[in-house]
Backbone bond lengths (Angstrom), bond angles and torsions (degrees), N, CA, C in turn:
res aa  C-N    CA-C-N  psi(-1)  N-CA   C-N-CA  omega(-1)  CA-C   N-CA-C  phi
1 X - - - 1.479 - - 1.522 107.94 -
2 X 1.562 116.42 135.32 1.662 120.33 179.55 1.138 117.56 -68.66
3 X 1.357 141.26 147.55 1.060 130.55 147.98 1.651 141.60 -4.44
4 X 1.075 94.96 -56.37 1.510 117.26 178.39 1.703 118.47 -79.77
5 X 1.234 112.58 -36.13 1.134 113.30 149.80 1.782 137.58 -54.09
6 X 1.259 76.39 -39.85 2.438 105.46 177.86 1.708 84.44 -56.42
7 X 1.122 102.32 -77.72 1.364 101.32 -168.18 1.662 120.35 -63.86
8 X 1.354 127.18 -11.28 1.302 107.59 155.38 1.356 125.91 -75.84
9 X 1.234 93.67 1.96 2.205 92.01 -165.80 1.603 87.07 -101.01
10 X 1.108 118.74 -23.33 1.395 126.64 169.22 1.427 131.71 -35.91
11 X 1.827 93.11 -65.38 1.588 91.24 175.27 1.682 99.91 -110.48
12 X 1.050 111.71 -10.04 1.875 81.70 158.56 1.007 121.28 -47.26
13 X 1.935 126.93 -72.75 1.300 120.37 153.04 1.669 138.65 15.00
14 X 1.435 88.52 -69.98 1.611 124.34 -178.65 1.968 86.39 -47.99
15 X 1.235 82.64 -93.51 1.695 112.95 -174.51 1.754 101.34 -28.41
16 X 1.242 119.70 -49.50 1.623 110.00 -166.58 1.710 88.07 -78.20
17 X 1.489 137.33 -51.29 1.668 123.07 -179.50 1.472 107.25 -31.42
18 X 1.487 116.05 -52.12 1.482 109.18 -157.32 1.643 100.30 -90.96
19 X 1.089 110.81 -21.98 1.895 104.65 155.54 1.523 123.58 -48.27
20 X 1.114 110.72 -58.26 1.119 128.14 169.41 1.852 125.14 -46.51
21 X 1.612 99.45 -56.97 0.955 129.65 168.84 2.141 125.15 -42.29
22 X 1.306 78.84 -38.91 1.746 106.98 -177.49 1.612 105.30 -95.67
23 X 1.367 114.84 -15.98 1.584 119.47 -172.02 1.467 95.48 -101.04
24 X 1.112 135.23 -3.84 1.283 145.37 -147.34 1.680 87.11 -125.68
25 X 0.997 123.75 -67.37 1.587 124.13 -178.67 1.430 124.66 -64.40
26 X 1.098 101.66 -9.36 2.011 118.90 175.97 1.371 96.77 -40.85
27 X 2.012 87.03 -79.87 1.770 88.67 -169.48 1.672 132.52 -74.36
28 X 1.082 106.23 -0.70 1.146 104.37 167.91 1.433 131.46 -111.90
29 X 1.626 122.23 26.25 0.852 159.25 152.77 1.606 107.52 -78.65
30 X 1.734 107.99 -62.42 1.567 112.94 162.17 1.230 107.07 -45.25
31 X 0.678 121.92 -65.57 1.733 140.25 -152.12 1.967 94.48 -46.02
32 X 1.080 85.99 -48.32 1.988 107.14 -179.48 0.963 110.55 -45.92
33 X 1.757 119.08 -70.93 1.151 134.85 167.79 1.327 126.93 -29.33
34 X 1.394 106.99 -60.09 1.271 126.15 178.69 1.144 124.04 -39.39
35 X 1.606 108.02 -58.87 1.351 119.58 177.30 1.906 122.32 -59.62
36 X 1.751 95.62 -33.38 1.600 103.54 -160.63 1.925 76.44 -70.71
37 X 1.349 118.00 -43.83 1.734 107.68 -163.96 1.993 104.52 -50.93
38 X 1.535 106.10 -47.94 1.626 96.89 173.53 1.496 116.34 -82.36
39 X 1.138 137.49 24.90 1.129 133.61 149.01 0.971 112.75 -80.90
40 X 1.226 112.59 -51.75 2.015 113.13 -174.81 1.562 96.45 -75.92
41 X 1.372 144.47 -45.59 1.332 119.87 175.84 1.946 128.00 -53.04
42 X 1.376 95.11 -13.66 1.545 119.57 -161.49 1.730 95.84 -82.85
43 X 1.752 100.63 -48.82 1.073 112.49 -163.48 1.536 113.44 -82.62
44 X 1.816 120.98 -3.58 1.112 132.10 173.82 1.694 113.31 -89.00
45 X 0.997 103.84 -43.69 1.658 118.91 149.38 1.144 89.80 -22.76
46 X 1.683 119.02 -106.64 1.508 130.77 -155.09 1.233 126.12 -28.80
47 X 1.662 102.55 -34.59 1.552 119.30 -174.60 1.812 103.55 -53.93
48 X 1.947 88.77 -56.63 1.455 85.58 -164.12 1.412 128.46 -90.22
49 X 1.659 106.83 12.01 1.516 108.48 161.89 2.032 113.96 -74.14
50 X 1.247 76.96 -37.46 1.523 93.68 -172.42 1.549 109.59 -64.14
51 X 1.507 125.80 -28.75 1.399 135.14 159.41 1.719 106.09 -69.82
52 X 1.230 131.25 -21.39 1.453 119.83 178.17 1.185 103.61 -95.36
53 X 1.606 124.79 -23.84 1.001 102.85 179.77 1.651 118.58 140.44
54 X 1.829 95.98 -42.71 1.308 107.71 155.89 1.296 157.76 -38.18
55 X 1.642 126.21 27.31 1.337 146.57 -173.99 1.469 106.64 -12.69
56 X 1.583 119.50 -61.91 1.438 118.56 -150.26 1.991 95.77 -71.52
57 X 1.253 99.70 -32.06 1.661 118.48 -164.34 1.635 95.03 -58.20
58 X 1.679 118.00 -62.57 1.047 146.96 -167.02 2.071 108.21 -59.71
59 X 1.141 104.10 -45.29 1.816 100.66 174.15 1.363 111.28 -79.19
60 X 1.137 117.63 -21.08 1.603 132.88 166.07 1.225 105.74 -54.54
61 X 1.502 114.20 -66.23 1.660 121.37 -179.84 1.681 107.86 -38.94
62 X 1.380 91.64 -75.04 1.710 108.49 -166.97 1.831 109.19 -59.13
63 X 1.154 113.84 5.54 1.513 100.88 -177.73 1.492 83.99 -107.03
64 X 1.228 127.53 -53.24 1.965 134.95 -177.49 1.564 87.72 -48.22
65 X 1.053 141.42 -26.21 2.282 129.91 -168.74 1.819 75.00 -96.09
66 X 1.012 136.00 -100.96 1.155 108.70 170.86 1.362 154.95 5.84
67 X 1.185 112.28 -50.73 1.288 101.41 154.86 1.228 128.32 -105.77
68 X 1.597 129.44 13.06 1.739 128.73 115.33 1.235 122.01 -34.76
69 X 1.379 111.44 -61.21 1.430 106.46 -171.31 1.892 109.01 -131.71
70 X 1.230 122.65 96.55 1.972 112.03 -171.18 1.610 92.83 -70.98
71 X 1.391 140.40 -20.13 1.788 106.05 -179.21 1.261 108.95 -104.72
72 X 1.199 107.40 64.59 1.888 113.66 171.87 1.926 97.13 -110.36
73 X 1.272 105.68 88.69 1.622 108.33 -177.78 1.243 117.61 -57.50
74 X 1.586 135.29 -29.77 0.791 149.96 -179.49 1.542 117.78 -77.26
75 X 1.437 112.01 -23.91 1.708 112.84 174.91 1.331 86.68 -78.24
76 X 1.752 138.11 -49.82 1.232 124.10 -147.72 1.769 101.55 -63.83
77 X 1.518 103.31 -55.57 1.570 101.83 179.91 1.361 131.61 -32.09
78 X 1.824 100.05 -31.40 1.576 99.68 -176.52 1.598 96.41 -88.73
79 X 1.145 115.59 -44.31 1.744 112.46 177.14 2.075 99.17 -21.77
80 X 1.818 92.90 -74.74 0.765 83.44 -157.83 1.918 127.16 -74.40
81 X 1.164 121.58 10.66 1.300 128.56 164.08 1.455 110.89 -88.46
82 X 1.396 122.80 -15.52 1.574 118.71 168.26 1.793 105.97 -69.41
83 X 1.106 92.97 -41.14 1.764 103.82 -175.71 1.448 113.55 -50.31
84 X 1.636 96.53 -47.82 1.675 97.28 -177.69 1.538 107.56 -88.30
85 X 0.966 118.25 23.72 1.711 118.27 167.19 1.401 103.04 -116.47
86 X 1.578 140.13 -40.21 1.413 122.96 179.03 1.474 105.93 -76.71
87 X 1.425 119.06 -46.77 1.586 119.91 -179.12 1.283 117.25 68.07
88 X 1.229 140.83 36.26 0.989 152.96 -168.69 1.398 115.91 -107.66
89 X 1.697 144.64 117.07 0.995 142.93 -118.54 1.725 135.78 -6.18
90 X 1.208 99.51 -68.10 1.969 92.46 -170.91 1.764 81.58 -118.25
91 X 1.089 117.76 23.32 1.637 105.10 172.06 1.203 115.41 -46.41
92 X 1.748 129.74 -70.92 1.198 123.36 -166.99 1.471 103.87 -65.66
93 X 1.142 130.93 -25.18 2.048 111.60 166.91 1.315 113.48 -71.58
94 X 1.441 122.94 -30.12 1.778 128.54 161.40 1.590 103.90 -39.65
95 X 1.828 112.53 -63.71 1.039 127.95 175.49 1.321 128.32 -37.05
96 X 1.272 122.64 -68.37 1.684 130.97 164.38 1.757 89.38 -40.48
97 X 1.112 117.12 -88.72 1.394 106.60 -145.32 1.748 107.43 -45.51
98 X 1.435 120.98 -46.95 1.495 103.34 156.89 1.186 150.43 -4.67
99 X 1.926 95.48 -68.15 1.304 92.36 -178.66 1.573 116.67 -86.87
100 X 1.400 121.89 -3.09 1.126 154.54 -167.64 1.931 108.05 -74.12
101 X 1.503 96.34 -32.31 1.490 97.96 -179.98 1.767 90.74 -110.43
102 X 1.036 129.38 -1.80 1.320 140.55 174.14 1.909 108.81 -69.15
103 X 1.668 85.60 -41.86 1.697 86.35 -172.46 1.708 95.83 -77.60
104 X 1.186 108.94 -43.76 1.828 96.99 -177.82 1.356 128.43 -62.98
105 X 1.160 98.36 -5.16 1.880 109.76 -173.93 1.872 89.62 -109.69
106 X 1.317 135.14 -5.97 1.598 113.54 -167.87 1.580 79.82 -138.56
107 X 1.856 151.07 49.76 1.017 96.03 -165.25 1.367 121.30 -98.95
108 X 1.470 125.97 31.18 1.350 129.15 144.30 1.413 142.08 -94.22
109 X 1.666 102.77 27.05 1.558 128.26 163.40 1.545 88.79 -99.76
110 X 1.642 113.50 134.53 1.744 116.36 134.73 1.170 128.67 -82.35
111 X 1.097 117.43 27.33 1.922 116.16 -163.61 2.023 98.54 -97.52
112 X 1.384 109.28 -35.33 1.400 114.27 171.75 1.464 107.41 -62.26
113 X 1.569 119.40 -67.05 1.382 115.09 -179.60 1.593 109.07 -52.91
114 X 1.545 138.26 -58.74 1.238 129.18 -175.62 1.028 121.87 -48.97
115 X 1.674 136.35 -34.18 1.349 143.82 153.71 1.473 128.58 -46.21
116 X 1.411 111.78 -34.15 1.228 130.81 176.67 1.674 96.06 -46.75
117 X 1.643 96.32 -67.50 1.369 120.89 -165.24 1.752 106.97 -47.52
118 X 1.236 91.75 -42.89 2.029 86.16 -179.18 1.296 99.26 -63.22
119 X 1.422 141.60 -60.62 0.843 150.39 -177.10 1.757 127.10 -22.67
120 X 1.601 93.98 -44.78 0.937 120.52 159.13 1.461 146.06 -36.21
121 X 1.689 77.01 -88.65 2.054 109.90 161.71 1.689 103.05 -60.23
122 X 0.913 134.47 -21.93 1.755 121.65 -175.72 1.713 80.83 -88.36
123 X 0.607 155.00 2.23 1.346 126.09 -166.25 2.011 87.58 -137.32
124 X 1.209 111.65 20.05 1.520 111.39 176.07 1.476 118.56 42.16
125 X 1.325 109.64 48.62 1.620 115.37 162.96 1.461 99.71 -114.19
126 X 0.996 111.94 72.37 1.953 117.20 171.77 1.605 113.94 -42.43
127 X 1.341 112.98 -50.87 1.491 106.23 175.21 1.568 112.85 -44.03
128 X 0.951 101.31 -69.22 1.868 124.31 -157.99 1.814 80.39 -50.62
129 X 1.645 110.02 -54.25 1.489 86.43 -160.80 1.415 115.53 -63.54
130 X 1.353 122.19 -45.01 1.771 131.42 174.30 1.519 89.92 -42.13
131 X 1.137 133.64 -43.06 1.645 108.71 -170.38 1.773 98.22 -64.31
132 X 0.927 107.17 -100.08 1.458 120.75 174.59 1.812 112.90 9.52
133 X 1.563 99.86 -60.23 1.384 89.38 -177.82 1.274 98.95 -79.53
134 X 1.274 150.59 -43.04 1.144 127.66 169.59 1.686 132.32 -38.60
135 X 1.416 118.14 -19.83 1.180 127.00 144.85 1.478 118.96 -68.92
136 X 0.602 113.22 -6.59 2.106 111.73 -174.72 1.821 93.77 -98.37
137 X 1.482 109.79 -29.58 1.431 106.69 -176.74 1.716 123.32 -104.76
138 X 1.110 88.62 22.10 1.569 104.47 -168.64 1.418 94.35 -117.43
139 X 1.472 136.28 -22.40 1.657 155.44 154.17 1.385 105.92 -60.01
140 X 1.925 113.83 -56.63 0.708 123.95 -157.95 1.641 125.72 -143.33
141 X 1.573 124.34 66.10 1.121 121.50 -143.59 1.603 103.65 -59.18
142 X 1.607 129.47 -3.91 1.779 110.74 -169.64 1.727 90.94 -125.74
143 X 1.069 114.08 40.18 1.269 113.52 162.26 1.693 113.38 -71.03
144 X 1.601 109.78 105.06 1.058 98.41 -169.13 1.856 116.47 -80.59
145 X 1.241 126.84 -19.90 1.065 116.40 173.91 1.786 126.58 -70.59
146 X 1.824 101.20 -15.19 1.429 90.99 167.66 1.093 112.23 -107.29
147 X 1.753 136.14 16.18 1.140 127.60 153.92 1.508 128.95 -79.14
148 X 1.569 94.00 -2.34 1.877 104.21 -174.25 1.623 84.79 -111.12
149 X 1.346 138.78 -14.30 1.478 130.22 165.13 1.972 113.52 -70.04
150 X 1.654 87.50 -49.14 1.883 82.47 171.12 1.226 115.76 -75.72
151 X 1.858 112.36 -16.11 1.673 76.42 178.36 1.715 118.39 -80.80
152 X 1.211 110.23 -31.12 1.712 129.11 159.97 1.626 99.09 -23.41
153 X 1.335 111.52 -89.70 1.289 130.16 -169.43 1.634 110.99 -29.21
154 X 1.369 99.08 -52.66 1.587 119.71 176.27 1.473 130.90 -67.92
155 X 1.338 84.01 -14.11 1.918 94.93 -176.57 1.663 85.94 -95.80
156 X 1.572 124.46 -52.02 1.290 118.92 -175.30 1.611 122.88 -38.24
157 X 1.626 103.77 -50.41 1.366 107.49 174.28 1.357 122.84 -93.77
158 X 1.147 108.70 -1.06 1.871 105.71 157.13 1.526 99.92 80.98
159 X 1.951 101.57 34.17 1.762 101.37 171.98 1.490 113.52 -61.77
160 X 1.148 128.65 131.45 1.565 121.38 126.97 1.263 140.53 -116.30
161 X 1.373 137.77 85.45 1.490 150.74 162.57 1.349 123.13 -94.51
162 X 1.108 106.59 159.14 1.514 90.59 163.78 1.128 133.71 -106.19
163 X 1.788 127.47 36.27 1.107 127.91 138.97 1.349 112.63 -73.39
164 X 1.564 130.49 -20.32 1.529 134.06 -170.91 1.774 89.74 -82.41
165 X 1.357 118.92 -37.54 0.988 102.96 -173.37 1.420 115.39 -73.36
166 X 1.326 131.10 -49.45 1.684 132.85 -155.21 2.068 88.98 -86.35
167 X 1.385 108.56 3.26 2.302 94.45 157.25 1.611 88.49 -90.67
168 X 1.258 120.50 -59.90 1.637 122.21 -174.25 1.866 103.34 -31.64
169 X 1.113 116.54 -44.21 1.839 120.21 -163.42 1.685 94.22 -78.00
170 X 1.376 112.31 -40.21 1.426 120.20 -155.11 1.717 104.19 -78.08
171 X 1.552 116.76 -25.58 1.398 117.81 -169.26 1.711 87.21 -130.84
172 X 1.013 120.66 42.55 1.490 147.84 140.45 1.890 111.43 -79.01
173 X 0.911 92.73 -85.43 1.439 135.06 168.05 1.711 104.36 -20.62
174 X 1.238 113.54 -52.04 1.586 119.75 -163.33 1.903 122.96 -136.93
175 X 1.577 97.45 -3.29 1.088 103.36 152.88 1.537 128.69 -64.07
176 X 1.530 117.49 154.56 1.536 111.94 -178.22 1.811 114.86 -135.30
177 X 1.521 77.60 -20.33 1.313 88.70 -173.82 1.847 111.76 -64.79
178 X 1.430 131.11 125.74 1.051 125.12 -174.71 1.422 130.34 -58.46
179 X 1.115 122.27 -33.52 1.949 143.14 -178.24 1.394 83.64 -81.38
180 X 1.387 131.14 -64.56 1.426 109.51 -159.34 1.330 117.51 -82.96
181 X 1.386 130.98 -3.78 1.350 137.72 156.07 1.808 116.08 -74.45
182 X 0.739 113.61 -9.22 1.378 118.10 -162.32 1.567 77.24 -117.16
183 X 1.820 154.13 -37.48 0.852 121.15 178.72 1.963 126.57 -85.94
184 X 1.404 89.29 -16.97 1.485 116.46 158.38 1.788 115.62 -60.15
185 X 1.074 110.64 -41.61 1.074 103.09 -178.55 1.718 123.14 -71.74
186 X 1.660 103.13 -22.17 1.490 103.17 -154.34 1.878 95.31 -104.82
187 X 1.591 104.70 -7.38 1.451 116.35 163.05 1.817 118.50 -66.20
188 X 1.721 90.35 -40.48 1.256 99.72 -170.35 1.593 103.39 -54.03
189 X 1.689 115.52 -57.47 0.689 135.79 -158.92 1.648 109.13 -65.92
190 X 1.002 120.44 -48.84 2.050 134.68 154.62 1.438 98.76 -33.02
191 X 1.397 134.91 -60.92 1.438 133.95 -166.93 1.928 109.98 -70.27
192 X 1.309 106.64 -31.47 1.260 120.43 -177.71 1.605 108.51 -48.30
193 X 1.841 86.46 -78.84 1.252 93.74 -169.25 2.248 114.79 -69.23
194 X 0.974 109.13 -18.64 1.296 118.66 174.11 2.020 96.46 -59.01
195 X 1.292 116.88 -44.20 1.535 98.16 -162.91 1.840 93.18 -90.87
196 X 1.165 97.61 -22.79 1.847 81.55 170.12 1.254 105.64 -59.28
197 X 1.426 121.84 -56.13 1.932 111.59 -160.21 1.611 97.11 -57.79
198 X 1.554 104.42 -37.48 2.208 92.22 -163.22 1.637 96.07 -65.76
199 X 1.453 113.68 -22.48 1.711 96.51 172.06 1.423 149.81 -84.62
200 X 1.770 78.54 -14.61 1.682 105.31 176.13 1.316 101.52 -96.48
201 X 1.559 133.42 21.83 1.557 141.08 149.28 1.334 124.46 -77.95
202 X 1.692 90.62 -56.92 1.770 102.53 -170.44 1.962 102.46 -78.56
């Protein structure tokens, strides 16, 4: 066989693999599609049991969009905020881990980490929650719902630093709400004088 011949059988070859190759990826490309389209119909379901009311109906939904599609971060988040509203045996540990794979699939949303944090604080683990929202503000330093969670969290454990202080200045600043400015304010003021005395020590 000539040269020229070698090399036509060559990339025909070539050419029919990646024919093949591309005829081969059609449907399972569809197939992809397909599924992400009934996840999100699955996962609209969930929404609106969970708006009537239907909890058990509603985690049912969002785990079936799920298992169409597991990196839809946004089904997990609601999974896991349905969880912490029925609460019904290991829900809120179902829950954490939710929103938990929620934060690795969104992690330039704070709404997974700040949720974490309620999650948390209702269940009186103040640490865990101050972490958490401190992740929601490290995304998002004027997130106002986890700056009224750290300051909570922070008044609970009797922080004073001055990272507790400059969220205290920052949701100073842009709070409106009256009770929670007035409890922001008197934190601020607790952290103040607390880092004067540790300085007028050393």
């Amino acid at each position: 066989m000539n040269r020229v011949l070698l090399v036509g059988l060559v990339v025909a070859l070539t050419l029919g693999a990646c024919a093949r190759a591309t005829r081969s990826a059609g449907p399972s490309l569809e197939m992809g599609a397909q599924s992400a389209a009934r996840a999100r119909e699955l996962a609209a379901q969930a929404q609106a049991a969970s708006k009537g009311g239907n909890l058990d109906k509603s985690v049912d939904l969002y785990r079936m969009s799920l298992a169409q599609s597991p990196d839809f971060g946004t089904v997990w988040h609601e999974l896991g905020i349905v969880l912490m509203k029925r609460r019904a045996d290991t829900d809120l540990v179902q829950a954490a881990q939710a929103l938990k794979q929620a934060q690795t699939l969104l992690p330039s949303d704070p709404t997974p980490s700040y949720n974490l944090g309620v999650l948390y604080q209702v269940q009186g683990f103040e640490e865990d929650a101050l972490k958490h929202y401190e992740e929601a503000l490290a995304i998002d330093p004027y997130h106002m719902d986890a700056l009224r969670g750290a300051a909570r969290s922070g008044k609970v454990l009797h922080k004073s630093d001055p990272a507790a202080l400059d969220r205290l200045k920052r949701a100073q600043m842009i709070e409106r709400d009256a009770t929670w400015r007035d409890l922001i304010v008197r934190e601020r003021i607790r952290v103040e004088n607390d880092l004067r005395e540790a300085s007028e020590r050393t």
